[in-house]
C-alpha positions in Angstrom: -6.6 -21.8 -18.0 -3.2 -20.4 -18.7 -0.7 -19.2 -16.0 -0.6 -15.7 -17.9 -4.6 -15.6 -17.4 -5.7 -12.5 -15.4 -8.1 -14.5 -13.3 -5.3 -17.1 -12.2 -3.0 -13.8 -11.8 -5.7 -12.8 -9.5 -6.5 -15.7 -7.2 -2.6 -16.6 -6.8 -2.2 -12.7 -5.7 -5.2 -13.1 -3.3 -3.9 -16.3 -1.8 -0.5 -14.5 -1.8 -1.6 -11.9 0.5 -4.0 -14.1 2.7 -1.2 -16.5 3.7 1.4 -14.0 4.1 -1.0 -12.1 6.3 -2.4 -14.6 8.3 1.5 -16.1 8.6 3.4 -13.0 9.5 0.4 -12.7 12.6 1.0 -16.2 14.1 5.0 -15.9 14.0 5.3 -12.1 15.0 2.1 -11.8 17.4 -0.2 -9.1 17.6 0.0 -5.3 16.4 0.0 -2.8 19.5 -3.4 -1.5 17.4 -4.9 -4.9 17.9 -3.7 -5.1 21.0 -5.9 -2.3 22.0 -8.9 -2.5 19.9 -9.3 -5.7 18.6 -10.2 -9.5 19.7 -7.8 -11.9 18.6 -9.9 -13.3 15.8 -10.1 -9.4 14.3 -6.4 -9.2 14.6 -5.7 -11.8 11.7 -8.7 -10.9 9.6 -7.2 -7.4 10.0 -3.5 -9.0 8.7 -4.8 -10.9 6.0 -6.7 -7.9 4.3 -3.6 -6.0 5.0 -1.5 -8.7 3.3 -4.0 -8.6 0.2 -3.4 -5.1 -0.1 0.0 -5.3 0.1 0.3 -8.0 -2.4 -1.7 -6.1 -4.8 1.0 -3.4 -4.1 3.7 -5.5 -5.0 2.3 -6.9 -8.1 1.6 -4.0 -9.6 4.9 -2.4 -8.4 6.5 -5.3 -10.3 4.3 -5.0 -13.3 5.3 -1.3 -13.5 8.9 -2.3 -13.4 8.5 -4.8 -16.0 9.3 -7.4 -13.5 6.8 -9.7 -15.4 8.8 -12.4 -16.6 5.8 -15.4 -15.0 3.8 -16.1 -12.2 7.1 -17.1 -9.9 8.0 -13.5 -10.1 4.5 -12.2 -9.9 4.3 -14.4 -6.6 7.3 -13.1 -4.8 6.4 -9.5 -5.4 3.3 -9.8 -4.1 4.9 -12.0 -1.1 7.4 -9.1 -0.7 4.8 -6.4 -1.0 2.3 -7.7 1.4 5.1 -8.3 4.1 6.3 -4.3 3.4 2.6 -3.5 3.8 2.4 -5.7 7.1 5.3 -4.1 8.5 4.8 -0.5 7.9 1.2 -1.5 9.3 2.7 -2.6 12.5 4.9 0.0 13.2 2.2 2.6 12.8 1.3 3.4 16.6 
C-alpha cells in the first residue's frame, strides 16, 4: 500500500485523532461536562471521539485548501484540527 492510498489516509487520520484525544485529556484534565456527567473512563472515550472528529475536520479543511502536498501535512492538519475541536469542546460549558 502507497502512502497516497485512501485507506492508509484513513487509518493515520483515525490514529491522529485518537492520540491527540486521548493525549490532550491526560495533560489538561477533565472537561467541566465530564466533570459533571461522566466517569473518568467516559471522559477519554468522550476526547478521543472528539479528537477523531476534529482530525477529520482538519484533513478535509486542508484538502480543501490544497494543503495536500503528503501524508506529513495530512497528519499535522488533522493533529491541529482535532486539538481546535478539543478545545472549542472544552470551553463549551
Amino acid at each position: 500500500m502507497r502512502a497516497t492510498d485512501p485507506v492508509v489516509t484513513f487509518l493515520l487520520v483515525l490514529a491522529t485523532g485518537i492520540v491527540v484525544g486521548v493525549v490532550l485529556d491526560r495533560l489538561v484534565g477533565r472537561s467541566w461536562l465530564a466533570r459533571h456527567f461522566s466517569g473518568s473512563t467516559r471522559g477519554t472515550i468522550t476526547s478521543a471521539l472528539i479528537g477523531v472528529a476534529g482530525a477529520f475536520i482538519g484533513y478535509h479543511i486542508s484538502v480543501l485548501l490544497m494543503l495536500r502536498a503528503g501524508p506529513i501535512t495530512s497528519v499535522i492538519a488533522a493533529a491541529i484540527g482535532a486539538a481546535a475541536v478539543i478545545f472549542a469542546w472544552r470551553m463549551a460549558k
